[in-house]
TILODREN-619022 format. One record per residue (C-alpha): residue number from 1; residue in three letters; x, y, z. Coordinates in nm, 4 decimals. Layout:
+-----+-----+----------+----------+----------+
|   n | res |        u |        v |        w |
+-----+-----+----------+----------+----------+
| NUM | ALA |        X |        Y |        Z |
...
+-----+-----+----------+----------+----------+
This chain:
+-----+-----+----------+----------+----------+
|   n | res |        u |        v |        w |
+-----+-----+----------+----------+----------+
|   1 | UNK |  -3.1053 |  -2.2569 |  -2.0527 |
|   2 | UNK |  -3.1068 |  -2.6104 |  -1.9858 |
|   3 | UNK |  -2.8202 |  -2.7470 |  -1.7481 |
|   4 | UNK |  -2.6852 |  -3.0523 |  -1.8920 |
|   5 | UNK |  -2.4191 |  -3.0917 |  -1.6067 |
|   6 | UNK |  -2.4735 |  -3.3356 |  -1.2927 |
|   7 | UNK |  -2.2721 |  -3.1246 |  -1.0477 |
|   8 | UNK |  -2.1971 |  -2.7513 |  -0.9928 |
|   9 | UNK |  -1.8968 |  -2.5899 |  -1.1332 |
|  10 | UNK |  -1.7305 |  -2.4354 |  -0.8470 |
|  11 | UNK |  -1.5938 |  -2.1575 |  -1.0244 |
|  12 | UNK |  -1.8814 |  -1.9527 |  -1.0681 |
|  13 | UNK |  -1.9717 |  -1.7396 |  -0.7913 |
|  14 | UNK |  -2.3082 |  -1.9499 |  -0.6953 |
|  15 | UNK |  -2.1451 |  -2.2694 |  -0.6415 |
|  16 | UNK |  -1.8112 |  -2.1476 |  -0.4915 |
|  17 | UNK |  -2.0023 |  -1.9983 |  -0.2559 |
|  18 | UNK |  -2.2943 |  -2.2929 |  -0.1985 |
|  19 | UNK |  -1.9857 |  -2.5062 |  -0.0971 |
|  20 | UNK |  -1.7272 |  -2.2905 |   0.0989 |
|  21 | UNK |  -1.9214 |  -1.9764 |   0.2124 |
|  22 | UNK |  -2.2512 |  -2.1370 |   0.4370 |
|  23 | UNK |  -2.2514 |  -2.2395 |   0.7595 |
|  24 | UNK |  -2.3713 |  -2.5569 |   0.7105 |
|  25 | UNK |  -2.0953 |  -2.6561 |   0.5089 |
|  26 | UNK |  -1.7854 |  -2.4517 |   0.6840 |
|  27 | UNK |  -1.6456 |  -2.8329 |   0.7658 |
|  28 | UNK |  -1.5489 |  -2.8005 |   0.3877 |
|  29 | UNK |  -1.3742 |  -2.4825 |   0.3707 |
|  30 | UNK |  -1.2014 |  -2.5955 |   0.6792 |
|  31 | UNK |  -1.1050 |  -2.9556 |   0.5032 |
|  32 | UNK |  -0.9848 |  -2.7415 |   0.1796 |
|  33 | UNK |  -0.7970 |  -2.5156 |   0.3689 |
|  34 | UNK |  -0.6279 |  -2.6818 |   0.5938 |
|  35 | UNK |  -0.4619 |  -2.9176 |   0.2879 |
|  36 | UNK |  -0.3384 |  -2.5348 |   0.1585 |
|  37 | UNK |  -0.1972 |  -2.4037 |   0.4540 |
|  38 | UNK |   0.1452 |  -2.4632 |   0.5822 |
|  39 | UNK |   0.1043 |  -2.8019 |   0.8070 |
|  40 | UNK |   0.1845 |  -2.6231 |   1.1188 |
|  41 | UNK |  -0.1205 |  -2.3936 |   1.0796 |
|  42 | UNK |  -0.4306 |  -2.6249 |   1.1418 |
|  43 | UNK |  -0.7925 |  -2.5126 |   1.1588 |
|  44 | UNK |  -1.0317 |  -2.6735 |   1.3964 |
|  45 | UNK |  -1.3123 |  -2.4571 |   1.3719 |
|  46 | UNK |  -1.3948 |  -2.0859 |   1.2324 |
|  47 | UNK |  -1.6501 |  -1.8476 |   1.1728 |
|  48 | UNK |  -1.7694 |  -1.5704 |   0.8753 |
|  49 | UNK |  -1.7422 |  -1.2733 |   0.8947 |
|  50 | UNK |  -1.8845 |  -0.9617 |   0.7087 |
|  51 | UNK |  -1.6818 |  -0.9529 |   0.3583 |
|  52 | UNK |  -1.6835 |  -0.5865 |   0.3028 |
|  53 | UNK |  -1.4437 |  -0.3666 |   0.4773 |
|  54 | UNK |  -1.3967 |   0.0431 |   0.4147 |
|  55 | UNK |  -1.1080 |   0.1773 |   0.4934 |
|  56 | UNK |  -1.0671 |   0.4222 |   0.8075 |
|  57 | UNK |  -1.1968 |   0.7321 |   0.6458 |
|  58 | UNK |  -1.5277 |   0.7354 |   0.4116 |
|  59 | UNK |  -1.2305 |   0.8503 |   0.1166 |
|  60 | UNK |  -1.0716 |   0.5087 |   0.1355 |
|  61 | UNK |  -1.1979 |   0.2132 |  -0.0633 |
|  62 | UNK |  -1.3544 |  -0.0605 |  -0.0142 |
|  63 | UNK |  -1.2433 |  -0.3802 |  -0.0234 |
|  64 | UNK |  -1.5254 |  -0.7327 |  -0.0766 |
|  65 | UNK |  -1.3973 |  -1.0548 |  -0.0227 |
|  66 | UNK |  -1.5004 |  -1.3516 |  -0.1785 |
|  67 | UNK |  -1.4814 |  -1.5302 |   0.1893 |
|  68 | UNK |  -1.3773 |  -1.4117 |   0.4969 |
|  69 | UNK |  -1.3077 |  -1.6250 |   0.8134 |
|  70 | UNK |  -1.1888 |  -1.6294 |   1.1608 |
|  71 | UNK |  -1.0407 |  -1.9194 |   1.3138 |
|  72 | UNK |  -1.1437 |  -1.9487 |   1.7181 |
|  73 | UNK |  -0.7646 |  -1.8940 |   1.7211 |
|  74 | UNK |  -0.7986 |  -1.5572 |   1.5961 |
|  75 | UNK |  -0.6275 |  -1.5974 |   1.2278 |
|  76 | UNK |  -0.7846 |  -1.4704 |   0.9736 |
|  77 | UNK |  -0.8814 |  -1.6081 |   0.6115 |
|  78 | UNK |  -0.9587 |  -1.4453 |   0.3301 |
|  79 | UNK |  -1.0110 |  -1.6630 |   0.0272 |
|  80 | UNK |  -1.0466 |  -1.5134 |  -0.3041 |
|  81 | UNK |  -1.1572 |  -1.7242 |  -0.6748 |
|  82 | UNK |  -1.0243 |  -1.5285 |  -0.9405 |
|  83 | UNK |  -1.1855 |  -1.6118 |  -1.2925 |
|  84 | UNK |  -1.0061 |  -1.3726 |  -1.4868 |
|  85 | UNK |  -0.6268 |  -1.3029 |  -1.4934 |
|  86 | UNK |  -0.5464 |  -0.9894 |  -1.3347 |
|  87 | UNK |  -0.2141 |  -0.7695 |  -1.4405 |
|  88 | UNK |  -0.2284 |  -0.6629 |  -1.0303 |
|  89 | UNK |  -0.3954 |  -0.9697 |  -0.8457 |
|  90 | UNK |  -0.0952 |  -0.9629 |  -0.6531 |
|  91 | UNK |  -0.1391 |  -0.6316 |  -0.5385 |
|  92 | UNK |  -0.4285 |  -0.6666 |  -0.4851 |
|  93 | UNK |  -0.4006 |  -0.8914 |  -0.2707 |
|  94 | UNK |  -0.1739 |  -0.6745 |  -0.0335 |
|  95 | UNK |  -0.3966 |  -0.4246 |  -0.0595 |
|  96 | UNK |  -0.6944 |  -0.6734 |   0.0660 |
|  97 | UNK |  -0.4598 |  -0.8078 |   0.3469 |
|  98 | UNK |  -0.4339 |  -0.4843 |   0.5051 |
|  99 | UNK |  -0.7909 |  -0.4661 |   0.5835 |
| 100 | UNK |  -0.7875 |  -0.7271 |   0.8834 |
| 101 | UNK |  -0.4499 |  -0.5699 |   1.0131 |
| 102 | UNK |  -0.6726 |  -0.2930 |   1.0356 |
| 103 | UNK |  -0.9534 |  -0.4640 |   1.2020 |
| 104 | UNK |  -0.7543 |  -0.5872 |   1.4842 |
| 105 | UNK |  -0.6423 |  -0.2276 |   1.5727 |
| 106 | UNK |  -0.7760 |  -0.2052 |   1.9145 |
| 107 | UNK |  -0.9573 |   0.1655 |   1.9376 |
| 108 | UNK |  -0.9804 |   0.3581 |   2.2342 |
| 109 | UNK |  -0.8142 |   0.1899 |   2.4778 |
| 110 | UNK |  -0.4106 |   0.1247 |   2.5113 |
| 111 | UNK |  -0.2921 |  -0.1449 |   2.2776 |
| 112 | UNK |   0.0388 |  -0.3284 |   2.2176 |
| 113 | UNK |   0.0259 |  -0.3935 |   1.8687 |
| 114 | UNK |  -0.0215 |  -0.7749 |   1.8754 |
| 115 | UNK |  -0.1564 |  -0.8748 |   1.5448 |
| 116 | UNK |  -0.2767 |  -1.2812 |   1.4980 |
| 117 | UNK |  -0.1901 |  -1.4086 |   1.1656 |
| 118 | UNK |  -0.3668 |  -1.3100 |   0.8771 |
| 119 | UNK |  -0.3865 |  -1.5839 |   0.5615 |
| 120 | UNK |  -0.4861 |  -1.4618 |   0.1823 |
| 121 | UNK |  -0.6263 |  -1.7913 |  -0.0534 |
| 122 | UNK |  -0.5813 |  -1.7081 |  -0.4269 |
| 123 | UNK |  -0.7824 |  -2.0042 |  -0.5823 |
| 124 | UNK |  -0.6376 |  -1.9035 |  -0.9557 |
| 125 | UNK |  -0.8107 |  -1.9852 |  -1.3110 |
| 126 | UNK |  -0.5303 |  -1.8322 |  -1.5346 |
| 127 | UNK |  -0.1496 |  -1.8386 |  -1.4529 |
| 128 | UNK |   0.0709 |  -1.5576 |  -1.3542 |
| 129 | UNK |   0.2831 |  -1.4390 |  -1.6382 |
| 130 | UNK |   0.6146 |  -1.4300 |  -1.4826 |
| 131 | UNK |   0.5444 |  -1.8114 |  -1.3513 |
| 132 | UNK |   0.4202 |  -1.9544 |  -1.6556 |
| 133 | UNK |   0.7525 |  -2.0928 |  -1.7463 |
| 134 | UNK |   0.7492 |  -2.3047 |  -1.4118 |
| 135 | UNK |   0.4982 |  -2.5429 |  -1.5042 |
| 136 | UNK |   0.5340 |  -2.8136 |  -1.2269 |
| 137 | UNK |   0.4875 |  -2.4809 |  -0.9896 |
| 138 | UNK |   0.1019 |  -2.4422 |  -0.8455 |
| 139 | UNK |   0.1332 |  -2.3469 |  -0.5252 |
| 140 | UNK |   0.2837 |  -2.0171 |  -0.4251 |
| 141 | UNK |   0.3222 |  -1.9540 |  -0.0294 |
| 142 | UNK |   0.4790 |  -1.5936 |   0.0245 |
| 143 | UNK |   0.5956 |  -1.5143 |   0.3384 |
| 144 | UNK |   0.8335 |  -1.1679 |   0.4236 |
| 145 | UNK |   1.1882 |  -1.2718 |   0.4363 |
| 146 | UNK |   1.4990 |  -1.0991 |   0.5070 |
| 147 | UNK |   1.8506 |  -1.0480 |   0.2873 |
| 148 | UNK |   1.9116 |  -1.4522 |   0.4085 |
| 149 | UNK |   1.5737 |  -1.5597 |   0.2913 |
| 150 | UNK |   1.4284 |  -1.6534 |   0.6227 |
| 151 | UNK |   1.1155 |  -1.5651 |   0.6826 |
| 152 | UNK |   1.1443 |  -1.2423 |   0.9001 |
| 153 | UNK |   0.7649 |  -1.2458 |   0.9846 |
| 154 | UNK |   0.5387 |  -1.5132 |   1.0365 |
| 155 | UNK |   0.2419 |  -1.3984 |   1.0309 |
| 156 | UNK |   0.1622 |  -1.2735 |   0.6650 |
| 157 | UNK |   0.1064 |  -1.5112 |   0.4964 |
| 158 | UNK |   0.0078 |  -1.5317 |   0.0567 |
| 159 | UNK |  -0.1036 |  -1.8617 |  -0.0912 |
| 160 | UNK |  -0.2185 |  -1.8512 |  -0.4660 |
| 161 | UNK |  -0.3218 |  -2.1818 |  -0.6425 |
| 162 | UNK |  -0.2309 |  -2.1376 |  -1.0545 |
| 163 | UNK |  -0.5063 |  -2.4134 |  -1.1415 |
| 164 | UNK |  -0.4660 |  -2.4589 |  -1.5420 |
| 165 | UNK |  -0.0871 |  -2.6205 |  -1.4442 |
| 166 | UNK |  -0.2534 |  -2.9135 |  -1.2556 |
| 167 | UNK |  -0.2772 |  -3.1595 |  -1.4949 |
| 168 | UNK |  -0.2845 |  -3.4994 |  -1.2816 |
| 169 | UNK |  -0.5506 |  -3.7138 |  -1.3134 |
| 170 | UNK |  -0.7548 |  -3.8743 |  -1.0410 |
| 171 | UNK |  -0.5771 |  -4.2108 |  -1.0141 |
| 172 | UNK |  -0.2151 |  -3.9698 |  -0.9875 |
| 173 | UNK |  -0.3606 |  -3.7937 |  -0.7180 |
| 174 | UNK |  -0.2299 |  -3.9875 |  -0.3946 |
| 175 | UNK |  -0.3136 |  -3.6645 |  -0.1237 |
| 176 | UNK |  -0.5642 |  -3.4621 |  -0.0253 |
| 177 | UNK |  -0.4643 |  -3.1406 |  -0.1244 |
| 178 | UNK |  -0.4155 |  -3.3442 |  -0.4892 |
| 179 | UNK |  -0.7954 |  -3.4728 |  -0.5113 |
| 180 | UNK |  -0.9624 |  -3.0804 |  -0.3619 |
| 181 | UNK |  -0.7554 |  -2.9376 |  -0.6720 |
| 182 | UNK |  -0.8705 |  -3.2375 |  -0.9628 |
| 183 | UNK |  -1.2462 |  -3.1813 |  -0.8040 |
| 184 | UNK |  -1.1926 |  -2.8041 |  -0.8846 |
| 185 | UNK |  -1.0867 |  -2.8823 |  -1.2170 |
| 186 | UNK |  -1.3149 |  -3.1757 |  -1.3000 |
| 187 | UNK |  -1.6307 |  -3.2010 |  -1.0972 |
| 188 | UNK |  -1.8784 |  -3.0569 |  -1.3647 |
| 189 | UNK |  -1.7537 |  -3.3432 |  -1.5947 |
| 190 | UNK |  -1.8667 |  -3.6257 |  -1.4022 |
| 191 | UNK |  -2.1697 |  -3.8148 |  -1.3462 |
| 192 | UNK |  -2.1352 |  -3.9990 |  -0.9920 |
| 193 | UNK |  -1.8743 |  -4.0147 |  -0.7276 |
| 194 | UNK |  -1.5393 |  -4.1818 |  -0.8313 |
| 195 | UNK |  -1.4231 |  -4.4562 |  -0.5880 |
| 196 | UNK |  -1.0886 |  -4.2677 |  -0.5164 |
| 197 | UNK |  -1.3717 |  -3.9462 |  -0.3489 |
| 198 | UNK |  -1.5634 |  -4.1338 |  -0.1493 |
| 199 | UNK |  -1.4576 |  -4.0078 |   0.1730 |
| 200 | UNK |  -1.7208 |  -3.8336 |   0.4000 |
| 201 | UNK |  -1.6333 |  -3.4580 |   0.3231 |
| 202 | UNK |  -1.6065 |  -3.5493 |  -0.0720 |
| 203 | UNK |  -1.9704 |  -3.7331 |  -0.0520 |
| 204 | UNK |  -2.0957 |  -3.4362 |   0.1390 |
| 205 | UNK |  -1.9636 |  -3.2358 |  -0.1439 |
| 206 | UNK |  -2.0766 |  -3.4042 |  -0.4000 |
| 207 | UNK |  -2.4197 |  -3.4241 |  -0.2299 |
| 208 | UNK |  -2.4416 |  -2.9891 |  -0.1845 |
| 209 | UNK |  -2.3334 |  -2.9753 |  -0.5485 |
| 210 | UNK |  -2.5803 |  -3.1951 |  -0.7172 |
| 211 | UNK |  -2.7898 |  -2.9466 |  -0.9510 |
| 212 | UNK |  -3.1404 |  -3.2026 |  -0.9490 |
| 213 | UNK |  -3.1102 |  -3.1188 |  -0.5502 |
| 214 | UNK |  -3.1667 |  -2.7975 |  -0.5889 |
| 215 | UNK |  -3.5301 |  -2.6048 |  -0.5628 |
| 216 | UNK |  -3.6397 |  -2.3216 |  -0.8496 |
| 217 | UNK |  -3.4492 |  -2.0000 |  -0.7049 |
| 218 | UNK |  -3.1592 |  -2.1789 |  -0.6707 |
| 219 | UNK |  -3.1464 |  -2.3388 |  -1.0429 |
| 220 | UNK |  -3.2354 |  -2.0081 |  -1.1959 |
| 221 | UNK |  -2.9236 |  -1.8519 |  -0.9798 |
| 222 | UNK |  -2.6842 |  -2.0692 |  -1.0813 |
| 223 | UNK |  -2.7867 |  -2.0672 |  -1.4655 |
| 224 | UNK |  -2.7436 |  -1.6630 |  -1.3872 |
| 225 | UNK |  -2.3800 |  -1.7795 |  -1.2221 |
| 226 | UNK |  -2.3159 |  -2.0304 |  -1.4718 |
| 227 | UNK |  -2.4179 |  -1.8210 |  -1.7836 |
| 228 | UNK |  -2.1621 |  -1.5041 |  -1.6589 |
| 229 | UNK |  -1.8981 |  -1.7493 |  -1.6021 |
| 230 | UNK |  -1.9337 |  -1.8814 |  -1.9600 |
| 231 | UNK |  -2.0022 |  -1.5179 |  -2.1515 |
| 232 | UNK |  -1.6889 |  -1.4347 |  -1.9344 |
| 233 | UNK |  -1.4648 |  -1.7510 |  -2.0948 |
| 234 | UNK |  -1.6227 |  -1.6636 |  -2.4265 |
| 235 | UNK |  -1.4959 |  -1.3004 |  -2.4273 |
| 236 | UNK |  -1.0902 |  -1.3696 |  -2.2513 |
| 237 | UNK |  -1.1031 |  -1.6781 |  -2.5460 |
| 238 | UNK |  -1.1954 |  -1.4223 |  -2.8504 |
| 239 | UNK |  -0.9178 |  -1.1944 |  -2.7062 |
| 240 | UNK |  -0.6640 |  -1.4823 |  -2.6607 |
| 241 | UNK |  -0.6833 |  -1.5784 |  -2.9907 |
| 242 | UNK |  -0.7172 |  -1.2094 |  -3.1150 |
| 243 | UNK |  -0.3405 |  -1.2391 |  -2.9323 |
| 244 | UNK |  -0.4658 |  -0.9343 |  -2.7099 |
| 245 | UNK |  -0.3275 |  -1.1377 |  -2.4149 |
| 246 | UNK |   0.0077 |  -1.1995 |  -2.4586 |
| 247 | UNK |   0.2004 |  -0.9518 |  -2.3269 |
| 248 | UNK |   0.2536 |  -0.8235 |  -2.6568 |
| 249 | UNK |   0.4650 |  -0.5012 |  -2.6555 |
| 250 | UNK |   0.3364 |  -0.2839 |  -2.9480 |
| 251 | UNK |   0.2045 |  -0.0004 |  -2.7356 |
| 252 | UNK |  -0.1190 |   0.1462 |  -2.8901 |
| 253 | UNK |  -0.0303 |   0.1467 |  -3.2742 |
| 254 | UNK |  -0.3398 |   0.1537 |  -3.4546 |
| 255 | UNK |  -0.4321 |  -0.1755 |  -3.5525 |
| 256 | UNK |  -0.3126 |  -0.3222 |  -3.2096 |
| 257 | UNK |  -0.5236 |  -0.0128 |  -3.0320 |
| 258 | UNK |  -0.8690 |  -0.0620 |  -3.2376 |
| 259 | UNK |  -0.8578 |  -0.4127 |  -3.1671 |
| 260 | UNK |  -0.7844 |  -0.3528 |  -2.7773 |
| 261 | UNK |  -1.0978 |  -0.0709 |  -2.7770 |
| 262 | UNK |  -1.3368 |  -0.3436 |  -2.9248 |
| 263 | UNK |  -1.2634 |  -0.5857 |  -2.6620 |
| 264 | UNK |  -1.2942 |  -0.3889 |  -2.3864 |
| 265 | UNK |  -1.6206 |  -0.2318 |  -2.5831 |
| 266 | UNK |  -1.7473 |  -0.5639 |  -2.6014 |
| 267 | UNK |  -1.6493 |  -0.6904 |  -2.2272 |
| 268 | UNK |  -1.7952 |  -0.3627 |  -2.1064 |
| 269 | UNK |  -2.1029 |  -0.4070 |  -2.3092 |
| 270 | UNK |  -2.1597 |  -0.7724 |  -2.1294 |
| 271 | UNK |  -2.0080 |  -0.7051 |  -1.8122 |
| 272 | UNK |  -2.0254 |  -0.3544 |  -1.6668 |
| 273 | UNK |  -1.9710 |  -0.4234 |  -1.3106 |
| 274 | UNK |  -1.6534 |  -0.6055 |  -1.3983 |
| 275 | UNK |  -1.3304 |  -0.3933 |  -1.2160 |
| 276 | UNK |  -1.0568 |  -0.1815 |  -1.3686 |
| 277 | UNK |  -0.8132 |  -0.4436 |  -1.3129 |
| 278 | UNK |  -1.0723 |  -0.6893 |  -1.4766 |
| 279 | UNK |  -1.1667 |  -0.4495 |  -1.8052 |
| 280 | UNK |  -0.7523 |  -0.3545 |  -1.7924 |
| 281 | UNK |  -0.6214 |  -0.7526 |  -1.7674 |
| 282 | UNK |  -0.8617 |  -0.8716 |  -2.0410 |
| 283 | UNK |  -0.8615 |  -0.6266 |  -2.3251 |
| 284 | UNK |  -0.4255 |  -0.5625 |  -2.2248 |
| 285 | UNK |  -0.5537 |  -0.1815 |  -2.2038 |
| 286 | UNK |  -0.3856 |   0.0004 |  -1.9449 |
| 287 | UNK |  -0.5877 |   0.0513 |  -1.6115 |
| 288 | UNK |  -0.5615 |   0.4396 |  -1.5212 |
| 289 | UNK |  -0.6738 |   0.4192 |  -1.9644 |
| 290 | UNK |  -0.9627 |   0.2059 |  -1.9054 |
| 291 | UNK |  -1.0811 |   0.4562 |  -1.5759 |
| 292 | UNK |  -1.0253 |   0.7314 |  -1.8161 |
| 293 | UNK |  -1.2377 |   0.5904 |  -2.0669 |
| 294 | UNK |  -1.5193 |   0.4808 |  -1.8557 |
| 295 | UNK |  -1.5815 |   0.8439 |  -1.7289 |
| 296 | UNK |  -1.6264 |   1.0104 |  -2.0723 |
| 297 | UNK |  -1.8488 |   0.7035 |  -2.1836 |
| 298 | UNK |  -2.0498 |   0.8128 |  -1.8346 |
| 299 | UNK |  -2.0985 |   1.0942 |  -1.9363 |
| 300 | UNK |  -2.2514 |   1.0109 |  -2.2425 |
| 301 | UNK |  -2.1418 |   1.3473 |  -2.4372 |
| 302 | UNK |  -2.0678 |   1.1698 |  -2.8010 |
| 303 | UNK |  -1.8246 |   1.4272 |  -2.8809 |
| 304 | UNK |  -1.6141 |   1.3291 |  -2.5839 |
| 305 | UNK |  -1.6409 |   0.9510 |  -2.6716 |
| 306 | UNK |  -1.5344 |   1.0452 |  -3.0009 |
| 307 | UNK |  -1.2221 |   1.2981 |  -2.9248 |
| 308 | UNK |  -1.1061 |   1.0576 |  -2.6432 |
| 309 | UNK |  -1.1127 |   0.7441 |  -2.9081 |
| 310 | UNK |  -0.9380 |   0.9807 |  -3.1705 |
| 311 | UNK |  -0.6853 |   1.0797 |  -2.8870 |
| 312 | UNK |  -0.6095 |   0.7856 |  -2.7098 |
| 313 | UNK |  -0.6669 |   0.4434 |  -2.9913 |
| 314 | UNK |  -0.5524 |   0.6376 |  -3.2636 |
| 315 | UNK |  -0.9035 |   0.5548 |  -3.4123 |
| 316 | UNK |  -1.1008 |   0.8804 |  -3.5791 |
| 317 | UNK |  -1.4617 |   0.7380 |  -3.5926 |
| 318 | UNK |  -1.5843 |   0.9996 |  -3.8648 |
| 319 | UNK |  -1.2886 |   0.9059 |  -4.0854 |
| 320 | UNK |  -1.2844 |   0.5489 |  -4.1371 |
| 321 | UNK |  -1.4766 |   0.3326 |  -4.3469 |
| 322 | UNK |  -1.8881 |   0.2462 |  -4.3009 |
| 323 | UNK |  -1.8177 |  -0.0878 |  -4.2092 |
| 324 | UNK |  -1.5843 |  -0.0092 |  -3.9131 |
| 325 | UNK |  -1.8040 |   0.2808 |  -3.8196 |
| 326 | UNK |  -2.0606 |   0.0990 |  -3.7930 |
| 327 | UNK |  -1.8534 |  -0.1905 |  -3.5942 |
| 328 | UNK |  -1.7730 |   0.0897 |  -3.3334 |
| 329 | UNK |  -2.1201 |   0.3087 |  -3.3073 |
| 330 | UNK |  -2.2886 |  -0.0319 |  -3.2406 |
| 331 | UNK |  -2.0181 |  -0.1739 |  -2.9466 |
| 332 | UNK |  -2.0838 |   0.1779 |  -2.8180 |
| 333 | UNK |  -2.4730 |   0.1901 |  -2.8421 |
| 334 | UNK |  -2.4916 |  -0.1572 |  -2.6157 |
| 335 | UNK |  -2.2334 |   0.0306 |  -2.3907 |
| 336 | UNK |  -2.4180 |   0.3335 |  -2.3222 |
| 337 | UNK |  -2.7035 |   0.0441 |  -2.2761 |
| 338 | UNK |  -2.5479 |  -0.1794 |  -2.0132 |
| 339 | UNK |  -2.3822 |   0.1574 |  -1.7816 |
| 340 | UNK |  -2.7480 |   0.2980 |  -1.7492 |
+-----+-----+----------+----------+----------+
């Protein structure tokens, strides 16, 4: 696969991470991040940390972070890119923030409770469906607040970025917080440095991002990176326009519910390390479903697959015409395939 692009899109995993998640380039992440936070919270320096946590008993979960960051203040950053829209991203996010509250828990000695601030980044490639309607709205910052709406604790703090709603272009982007969210957008479309970037921390960018820079491991990991991303847009795309993704309320009648089981067949078939949340936001198939479904395809018993798909899609396999037998047998052949 040839790359025809000059610079790295940033919202695959390879380049995200080339730019925000090595040491040699933390002055970035800092630069990005302090245009997100609230202007009273301002990062001079920080460090990575490990981006897997487990909970406090070996039954808990476990929870991987994109990036993960202390500041020599103590605060801590996780930043999270989110391809895919996610029905629960926001609970997810909860759920993630709990892990450094943990982490600061000081064991076996007294402790007070003192926790330092803890700050979750949602960079955002889709839009929240209750905030779609607020178009001129990217930036969320959620704080807890009382019956008065002032904040009630300071330091928990939720920042999500809804990217598709920033339309500006470069010449309408007069800050710095305006130009890191264009680049994010744009930078795969352009072929040398506009005037308006040419600040030190853009050039350095620009410089880590260029794809002719980079030696033969790294090429062949970002056309891995690149190629995901792109199977990934191809798939959510088919299902948009399926109207899979809509919000749709039909429940599982049975042309809504055989179209829903050949998405996710098809996402699963591509993408079998994608989450529950994932499978469930793209195909618009309930989660606890999807989990459900994913077991009896484990265990590979084909009566199973078949009574569960008869059960649950209102779709009888052994009753329906060649054609759409076939359809399904196949989806379910490259399944089985890609969960070995």
């Amino acid at each position: 696969m040839k790359i025809k692009e000059k610079y790295i899109n940033l919202f695959t995993d390879f380049g995200f991470k080339r730019v925000f998640g090595e040491e040699a380039n933390k002055d970035i992440l800092i630069d990005f991040l302090n245009q997100v936070l609230p202007k009273n919270h301002i990062i001079e320096d920080l460090n990575f940390s490990k981006n897997d946590h487990l909970g406090a008993g070996e039954e808990n979960r476990k929870a991987i972070f994109d990036l993960y960051c202390i500041s020599k203040t103590g605060e801590r950053f996780i930043v999270e890119l989110q391809k895919a829209r996610q029905d629960f991203f926001k609970d997810r996010s909860v759920y993630y923030a709990s892990f450094p509250i943990q982490e600061m828990a000081q064991r076996g000695k007294e402790w007070n409770f003192e926790l330092q601030p803890v700050f979750t980044v949602g960079i955002l490639n889709f839009t929240f469906k209750e905030h779609q309607a607020e178009k001129n709205k990217i930036r969320h910052h959620v704080q807890l607040k009382d019956q008065d709406c002032q904040v009630f604790y300071d330091k928990l703090h939720f920042i999500y970025l809804e990217l598709p709603k920033f339309t500006k272009s470069l010449q309408e982007c007069k800050s710095r917080y305006d130009k890191w969210l264009w680049i994010f957008k744009n930078l795969p479309e352009l072929e040398e440095i506009p005037v308006d970037l040419r600040e030190d921390i853009f050039i350095k960018l620009f410089q880590i991002t260029e794809v002719a820079k980079f030696d033969d491991n790294e090429r062949a990991a970002y056309q891995s990176s690149l190629k995901y991303l792109w199977d990934l847009n191809n798939v959510i795309n088919t299902a948009k326009k399926e109207g899979l993704m809509e919000g749709r309320a039909e429940g599982l009648a049975e042309g809504a519910a055989m179209e829903k089981l050949k998405t996710l067949l098809r996402i699963l078939a591509k993408f079998p390390k994608l989450s529950t949340e994932e499978l469930a936001a793209i195909s618009g198939i309930e989660e606890v479903l999807v989990k459900r479904f994913i077991a009896v395809l484990n265990s590979k018993d084909n009566d199973k697959i078949a009574t569960f798909i008869q059960e649950k899609f209102s779709f009888n396999i052994h009753s329906r015409k060649a054609k759409e037998q076939k359809e399904i047998n196949t989806l379910l052949t490259n399944v089985l395939a890609a969960l070995k």
